[in-house]
N, C-alpha and C positions, 0 to 999 in steps of 0.2 A: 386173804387173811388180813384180819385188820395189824394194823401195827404194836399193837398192846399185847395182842395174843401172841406174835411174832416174840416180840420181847420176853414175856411168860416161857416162852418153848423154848427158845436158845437159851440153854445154861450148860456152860462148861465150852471146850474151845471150836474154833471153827476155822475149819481146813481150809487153805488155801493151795490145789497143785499148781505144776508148774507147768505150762503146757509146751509138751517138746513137739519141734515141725522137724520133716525132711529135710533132707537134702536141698529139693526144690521149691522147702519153704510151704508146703502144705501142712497141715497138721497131722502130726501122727498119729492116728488115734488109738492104737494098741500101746502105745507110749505112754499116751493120756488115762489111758483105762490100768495100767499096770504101778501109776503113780496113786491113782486115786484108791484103788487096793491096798496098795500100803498103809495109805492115809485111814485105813477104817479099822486098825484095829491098834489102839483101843477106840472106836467108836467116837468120832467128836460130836457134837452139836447138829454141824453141816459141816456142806461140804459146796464152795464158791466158786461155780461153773465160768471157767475164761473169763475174769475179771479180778484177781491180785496180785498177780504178777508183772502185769504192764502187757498181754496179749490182748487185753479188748479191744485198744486202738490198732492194732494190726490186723486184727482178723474180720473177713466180709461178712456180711449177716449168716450168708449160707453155714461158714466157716463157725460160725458162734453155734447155729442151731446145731452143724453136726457135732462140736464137742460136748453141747449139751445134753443131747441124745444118747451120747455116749456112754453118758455116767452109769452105773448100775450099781447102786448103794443097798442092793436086796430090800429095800423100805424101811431098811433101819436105820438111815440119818434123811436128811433133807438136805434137798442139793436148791443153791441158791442162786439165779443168774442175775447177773448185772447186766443193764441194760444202760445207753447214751444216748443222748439225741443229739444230732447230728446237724 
């Protein structure tokens, strides 16, 4: 998506969860999935997979892809990953 369009689609706010890890510092992802439910009603814009709360730079790539697989916004927001180069 070009960036114009980007801009054009996001109107109104965009969700940032938090993402909570175990015990042993994995990610919890029924944690992560029951925050991100909260977060959908009322509906934001999107919704910013492991990147605004300061987990990006903690988390291995694996770790990124599985919280962002994890999202399930029914198709009714757009879920947004941040990505670094390293």
């Amino acid at each position: 998506m070009h960036r114009d369009d980007l801009r054009s689609t996001l109107t109104g706010a965009i969700a940032f969860p938090v993402t909570p890890f175990n015990p042993d510092l994995s990610v919890n992802i029924e944690g992560l999935r029951a925050n991100v439910r909260f977060l959908l009603n009322p509906a934001p814009a999107a919704v910013v997979a492991a990147g605004g709360t300061g987990e990006l730079y903690s988390l291995a790539p694996g770790e990124h892809t599985i919280s962002l697989r994890s999202f399930d916004s029914s198709g009714n927001v757009g879920t947004l990953s941040v990505t670094v180069r390293r």
